[in-house]
ZASEPA-704339 format. One line per field, with one value per residue: residue number from 1; residue in three letters; chain; x, y, z of N, C-alpha, C in turn. Coordinates in nm, 2 decimals, m for minus. Example, Ala and Ser with C-alpha at 12.3 -4.5 7.8 and 13.67 -1.06 7.14 Angstrom:
<pts>
resi = c(1;2)
resn = c(ala;ser)
chain = c(A;A)
n.x = c(1.32;1.28)
n.y = c(m0.57;m0.22)
n.z = c(0.78;0.71)
ca.x = c(1.23;1.37)
ca.y = c(m0.45;m0.11)
ca.z = c(0.78;0.71)
c.x = c(1.32;1.29)
c.y = c(m0.33;0.00)
c.z = c(0.78;0.79)
</pts>
This chain:
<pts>
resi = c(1;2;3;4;5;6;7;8;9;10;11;12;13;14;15;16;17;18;19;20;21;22;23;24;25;26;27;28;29;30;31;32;33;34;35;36;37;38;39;40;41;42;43;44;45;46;47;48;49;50;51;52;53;54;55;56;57;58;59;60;61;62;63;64;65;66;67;68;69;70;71;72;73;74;75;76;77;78;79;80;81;82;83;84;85;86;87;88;89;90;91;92;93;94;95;96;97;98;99;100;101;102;103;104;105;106;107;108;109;110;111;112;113;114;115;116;117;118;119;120;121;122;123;124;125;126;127;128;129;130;131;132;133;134;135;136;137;138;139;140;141;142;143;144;145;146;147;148;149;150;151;152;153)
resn = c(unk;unk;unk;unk;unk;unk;unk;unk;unk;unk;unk;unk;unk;unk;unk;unk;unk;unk;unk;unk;unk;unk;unk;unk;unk;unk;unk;unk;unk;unk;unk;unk;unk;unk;unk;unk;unk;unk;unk;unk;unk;unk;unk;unk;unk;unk;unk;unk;unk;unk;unk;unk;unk;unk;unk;unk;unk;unk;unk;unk;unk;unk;unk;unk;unk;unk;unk;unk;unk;unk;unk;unk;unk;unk;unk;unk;unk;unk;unk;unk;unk;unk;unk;unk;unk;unk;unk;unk;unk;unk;unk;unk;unk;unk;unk;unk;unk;unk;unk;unk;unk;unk;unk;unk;unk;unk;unk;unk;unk;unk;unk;unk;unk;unk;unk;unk;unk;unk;unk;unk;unk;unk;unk;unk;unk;unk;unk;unk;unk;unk;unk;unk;unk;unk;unk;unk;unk;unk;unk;unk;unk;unk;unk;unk;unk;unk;unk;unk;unk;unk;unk;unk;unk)
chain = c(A;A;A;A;A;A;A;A;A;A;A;A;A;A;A;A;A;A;A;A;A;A;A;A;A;A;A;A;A;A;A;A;A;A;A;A;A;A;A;A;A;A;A;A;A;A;A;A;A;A;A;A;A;A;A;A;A;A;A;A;A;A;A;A;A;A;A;A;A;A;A;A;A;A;A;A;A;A;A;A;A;A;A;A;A;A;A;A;A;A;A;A;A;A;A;A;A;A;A;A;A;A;A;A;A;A;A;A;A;A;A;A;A;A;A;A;A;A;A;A;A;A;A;A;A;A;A;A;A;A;A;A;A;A;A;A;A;A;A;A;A;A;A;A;A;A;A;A;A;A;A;A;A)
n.x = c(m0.26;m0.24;m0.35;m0.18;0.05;m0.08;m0.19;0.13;0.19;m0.04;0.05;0.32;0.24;0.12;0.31;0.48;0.36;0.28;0.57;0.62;0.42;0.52;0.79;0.70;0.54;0.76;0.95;0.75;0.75;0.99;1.30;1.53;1.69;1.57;1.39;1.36;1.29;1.11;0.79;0.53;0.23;m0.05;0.02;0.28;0.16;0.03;0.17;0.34;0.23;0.13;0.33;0.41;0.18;0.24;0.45;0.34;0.15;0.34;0.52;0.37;0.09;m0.25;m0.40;m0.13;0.04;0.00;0.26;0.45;0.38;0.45;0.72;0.78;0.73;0.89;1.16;1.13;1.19;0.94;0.74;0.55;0.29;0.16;m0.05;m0.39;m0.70;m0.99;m1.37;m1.35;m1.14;m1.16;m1.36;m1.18;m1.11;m1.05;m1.03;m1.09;m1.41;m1.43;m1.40;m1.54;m1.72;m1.91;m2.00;m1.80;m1.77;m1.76;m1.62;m1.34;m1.07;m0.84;m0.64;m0.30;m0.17;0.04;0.31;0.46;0.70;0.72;0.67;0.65;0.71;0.64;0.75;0.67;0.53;0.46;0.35;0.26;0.26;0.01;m0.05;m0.30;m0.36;m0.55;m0.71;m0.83;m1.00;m0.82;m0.57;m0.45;m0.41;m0.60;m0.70;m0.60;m0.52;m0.39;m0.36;m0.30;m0.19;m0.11;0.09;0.15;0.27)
n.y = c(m5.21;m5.23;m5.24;m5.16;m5.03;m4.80;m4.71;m4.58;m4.41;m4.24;m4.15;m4.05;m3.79;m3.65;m3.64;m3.49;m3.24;m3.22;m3.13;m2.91;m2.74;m2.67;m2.56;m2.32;m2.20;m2.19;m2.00;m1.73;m1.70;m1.72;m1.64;m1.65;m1.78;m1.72;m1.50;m1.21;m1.21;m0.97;m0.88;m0.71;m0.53;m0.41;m0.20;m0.10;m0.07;0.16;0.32;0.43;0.54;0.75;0.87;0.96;1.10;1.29;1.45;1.52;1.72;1.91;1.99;2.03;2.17;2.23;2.39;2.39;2.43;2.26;2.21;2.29;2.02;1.86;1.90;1.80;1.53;1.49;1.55;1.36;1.13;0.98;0.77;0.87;0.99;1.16;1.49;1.42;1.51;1.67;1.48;1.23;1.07;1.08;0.86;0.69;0.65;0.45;0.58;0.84;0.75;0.69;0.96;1.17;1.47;1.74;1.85;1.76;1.69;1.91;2.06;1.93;1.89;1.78;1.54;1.36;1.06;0.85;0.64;0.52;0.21;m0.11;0.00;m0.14;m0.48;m0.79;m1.11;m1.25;m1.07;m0.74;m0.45;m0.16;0.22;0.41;0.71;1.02;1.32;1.59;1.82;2.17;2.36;2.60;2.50;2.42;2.22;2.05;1.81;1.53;1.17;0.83;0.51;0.14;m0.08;m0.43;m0.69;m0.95;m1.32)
n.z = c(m0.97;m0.66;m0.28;m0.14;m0.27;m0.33;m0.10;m0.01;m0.22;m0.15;0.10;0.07;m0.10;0.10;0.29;0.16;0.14;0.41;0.51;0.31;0.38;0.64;0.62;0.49;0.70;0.87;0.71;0.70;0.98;1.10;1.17;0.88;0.58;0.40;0.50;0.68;0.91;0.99;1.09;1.07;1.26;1.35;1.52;1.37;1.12;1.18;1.31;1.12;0.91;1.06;1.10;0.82;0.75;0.99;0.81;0.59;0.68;0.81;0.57;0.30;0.36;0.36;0.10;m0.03;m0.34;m0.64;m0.75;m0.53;m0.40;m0.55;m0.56;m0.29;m0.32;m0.50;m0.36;m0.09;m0.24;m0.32;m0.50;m0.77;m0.97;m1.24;m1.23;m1.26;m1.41;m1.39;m1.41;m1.50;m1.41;m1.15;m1.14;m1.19;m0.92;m0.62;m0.40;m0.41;m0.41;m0.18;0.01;0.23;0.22;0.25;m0.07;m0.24;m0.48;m0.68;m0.50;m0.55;m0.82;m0.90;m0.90;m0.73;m0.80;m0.51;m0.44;m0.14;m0.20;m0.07;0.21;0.43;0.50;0.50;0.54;0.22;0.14;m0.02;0.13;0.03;0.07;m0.04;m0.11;m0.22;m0.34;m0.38;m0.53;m0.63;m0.83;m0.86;m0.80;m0.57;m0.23;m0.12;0.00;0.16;0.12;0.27;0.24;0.26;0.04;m0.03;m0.21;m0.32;m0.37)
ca.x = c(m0.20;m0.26;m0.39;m0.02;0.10;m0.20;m0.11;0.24;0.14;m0.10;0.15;0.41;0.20;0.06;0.41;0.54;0.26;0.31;0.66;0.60;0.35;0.59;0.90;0.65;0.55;0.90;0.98;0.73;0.72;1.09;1.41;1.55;1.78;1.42;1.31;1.44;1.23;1.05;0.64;0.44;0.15;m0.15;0.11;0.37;0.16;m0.03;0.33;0.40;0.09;0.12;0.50;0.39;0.08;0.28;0.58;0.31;0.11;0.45;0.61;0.29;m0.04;m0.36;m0.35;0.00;0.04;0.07;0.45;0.48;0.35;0.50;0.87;0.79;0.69;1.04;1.27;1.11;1.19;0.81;0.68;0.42;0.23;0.14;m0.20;m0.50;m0.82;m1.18;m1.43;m1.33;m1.00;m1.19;m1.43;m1.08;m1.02;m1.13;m1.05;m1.20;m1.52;m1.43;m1.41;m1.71;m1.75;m1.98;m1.93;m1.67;m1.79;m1.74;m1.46;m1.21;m1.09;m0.73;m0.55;m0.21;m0.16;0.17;0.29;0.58;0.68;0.77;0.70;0.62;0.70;0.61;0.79;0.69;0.41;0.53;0.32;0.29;0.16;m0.08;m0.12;m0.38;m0.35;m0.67;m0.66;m0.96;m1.00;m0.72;m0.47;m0.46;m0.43;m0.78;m0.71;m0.52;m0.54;m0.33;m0.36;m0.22;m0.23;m0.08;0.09;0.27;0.21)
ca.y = c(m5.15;m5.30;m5.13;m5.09;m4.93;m4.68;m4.59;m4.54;m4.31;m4.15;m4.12;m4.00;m3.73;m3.54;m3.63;m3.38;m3.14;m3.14;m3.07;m2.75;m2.62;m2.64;m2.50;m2.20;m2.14;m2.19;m1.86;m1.65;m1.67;m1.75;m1.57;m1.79;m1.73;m1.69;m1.40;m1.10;m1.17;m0.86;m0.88;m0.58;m0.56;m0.29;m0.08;m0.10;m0.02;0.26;0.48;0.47;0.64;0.88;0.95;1.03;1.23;1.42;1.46;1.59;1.86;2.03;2.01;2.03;2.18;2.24;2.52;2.41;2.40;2.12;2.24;2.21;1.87;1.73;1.90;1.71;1.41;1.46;1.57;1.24;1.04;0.95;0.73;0.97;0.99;1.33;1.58;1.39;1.60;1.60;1.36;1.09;1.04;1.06;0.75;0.54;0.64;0.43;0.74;0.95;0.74;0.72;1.07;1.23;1.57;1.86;2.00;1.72;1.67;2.08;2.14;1.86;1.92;1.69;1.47;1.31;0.94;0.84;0.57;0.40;0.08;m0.16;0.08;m0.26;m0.63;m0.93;m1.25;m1.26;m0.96;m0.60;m0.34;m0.03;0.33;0.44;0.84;1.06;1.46;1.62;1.99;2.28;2.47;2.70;2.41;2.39;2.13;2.10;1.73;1.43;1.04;0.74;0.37;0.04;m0.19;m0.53;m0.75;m1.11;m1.43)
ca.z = c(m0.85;m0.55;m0.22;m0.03;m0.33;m0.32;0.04;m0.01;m0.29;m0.09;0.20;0.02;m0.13;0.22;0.38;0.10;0.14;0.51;0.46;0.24;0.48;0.77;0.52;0.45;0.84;0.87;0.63;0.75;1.14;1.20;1.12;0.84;0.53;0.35;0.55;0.75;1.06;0.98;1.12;1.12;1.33;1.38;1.58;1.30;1.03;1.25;1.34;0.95;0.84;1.13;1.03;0.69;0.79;0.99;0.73;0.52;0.73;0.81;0.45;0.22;0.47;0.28;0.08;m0.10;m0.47;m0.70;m0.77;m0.42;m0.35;m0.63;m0.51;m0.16;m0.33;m0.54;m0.24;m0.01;m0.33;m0.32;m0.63;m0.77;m1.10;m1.32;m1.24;m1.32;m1.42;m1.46;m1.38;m1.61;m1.37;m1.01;m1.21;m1.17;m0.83;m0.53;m0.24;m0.41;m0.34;0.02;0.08;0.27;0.29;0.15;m0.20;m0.25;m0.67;m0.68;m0.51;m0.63;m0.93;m1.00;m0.80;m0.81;m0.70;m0.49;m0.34;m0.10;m0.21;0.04;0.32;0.55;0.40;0.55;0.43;0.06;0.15;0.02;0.19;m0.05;0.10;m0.09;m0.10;m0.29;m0.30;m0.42;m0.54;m0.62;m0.98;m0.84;m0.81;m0.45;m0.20;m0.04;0.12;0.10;0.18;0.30;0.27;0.27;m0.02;m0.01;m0.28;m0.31;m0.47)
c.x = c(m0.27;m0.26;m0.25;0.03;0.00;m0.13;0.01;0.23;0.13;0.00;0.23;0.38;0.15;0.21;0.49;0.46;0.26;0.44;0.67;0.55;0.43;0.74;0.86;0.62;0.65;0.96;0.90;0.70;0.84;1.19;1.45;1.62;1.71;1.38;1.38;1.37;1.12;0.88;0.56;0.31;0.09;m0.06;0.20;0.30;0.06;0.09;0.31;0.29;0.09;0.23;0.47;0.29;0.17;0.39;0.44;0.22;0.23;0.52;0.52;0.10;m0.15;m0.34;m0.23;m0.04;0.09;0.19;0.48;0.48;0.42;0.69;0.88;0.79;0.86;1.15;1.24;1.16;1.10;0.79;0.54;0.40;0.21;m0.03;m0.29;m0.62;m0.92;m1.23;m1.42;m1.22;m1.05;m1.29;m1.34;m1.04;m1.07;m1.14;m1.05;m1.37;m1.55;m1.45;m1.52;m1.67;m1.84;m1.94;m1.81;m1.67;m1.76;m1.66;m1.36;m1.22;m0.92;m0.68;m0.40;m0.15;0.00;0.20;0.45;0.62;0.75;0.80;0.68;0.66;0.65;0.62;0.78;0.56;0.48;0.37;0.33;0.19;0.14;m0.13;m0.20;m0.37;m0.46;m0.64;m0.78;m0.89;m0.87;m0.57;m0.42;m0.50;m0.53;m0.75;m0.61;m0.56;m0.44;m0.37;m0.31;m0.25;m0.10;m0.02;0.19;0.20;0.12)
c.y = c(m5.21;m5.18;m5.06;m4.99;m4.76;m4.60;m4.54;m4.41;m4.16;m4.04;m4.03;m3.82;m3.61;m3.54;m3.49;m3.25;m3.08;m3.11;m2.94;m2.69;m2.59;m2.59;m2.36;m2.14;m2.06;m2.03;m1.72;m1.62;m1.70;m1.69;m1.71;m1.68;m1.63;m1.54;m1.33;m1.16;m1.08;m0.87;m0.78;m0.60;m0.42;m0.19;m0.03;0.00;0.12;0.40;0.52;0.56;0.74;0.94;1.03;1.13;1.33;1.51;1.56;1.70;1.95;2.05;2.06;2.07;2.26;2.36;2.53;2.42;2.27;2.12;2.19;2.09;1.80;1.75;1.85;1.59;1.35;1.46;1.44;1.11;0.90;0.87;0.79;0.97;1.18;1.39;1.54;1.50;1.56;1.48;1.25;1.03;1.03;0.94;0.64;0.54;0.61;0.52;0.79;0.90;0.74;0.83;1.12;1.38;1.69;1.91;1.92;1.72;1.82;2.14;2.06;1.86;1.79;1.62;1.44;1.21;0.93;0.73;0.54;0.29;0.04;m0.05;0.00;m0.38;m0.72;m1.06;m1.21;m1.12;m0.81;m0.52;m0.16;0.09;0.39;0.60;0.92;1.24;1.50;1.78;2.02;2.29;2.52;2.57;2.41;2.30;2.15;1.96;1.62;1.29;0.98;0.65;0.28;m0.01;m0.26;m0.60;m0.87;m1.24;m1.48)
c.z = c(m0.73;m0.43;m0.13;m0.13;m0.35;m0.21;0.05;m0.09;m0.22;0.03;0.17;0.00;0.00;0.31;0.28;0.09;0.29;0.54;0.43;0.32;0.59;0.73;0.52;0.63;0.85;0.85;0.65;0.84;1.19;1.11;1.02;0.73;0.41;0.38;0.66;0.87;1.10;1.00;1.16;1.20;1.35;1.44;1.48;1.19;1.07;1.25;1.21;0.93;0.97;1.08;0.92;0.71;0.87;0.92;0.62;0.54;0.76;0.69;0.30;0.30;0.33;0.23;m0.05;m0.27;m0.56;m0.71;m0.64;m0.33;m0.44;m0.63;m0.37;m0.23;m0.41;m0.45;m0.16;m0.11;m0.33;m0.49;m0.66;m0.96;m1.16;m1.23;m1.29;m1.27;m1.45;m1.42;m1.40;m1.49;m1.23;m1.05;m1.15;m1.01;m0.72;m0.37;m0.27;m0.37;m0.21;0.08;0.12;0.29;0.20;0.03;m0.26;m0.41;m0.72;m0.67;m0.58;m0.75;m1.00;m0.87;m0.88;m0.72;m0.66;m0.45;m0.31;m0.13;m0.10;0.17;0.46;0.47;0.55;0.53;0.29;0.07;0.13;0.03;0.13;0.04;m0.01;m0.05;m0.20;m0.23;m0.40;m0.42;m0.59;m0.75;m0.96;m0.83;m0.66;m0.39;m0.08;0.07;0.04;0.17;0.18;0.32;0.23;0.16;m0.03;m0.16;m0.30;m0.41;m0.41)
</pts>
């Protein structure tokens, strides 16, 4: 092989690589048949988590009952899991390590994970909310969390 046929090769090879990269720009920073147009940004995904926070101090405020969080979580047609218990089950859960507050290994006693799917996308990016309801011995909701996780190819 000789050196022209190398470069053409070569050529060939970054002109199809810069192609794709500017195909994929393309799909996620310009309206296209690819992609809604849809771009969240610190404000975007800021309202959502306030919406929901406040959707859940007026419909479920500390205090509630698992029945009652888990008939909000069914009426909002929330993706939600069963009543996890015991230590073994706050082991798997990374907000429960996040939480700070006094007495937290004492008082919490079950949770029950939820989440939004696609409650933001982003081109090929869906945007799941991520909720956590924490309850006492008595089955009572003592506190709750929200956050973002991300997933695409």
């Amino acid at each position: 092989m000789n050196l022209r046929h190398l470069f053409l090769i070569v050529s060939a090879i970054l002109l199809t690589g810069a192609v794709g990269f500017v195909a994929y720009v393309f799909w996620q920073f310009r309206d296209s048949p690819l992609s809604d147009g849809h771009h969240p940004n610190p404000g975007s995904f800021a309202a959502k988590l306030a919406e929901y926070e406040r959707l859940i101090q007026s419909e479920v405020p500390m205090g509630s009952s698992v029945t009652q969080v888990e008939k909000f979580l069914t009426t909002h047609q929330i993706e939600h899991g069963s009543l996890y218990r015991g230590p073994a089950a706050f082991k798997r859960d990374s907000d429960f390590e996040k939480l700070r507050f006094p007495g937290k290994d004492q008082t919490l006693k079950s949770f029950i994970p939820a989440r939004v799917r696609n409650a933001e996308h982003e081109g090929v990016i869906e945007w799941s909310l991520m909720m956590r309801f924490y309850f006492d011995e008595h089955d009572r909701l003592v506190t709750h969390t929200l956050g973002w996780s991300g997933t695409g190819p």
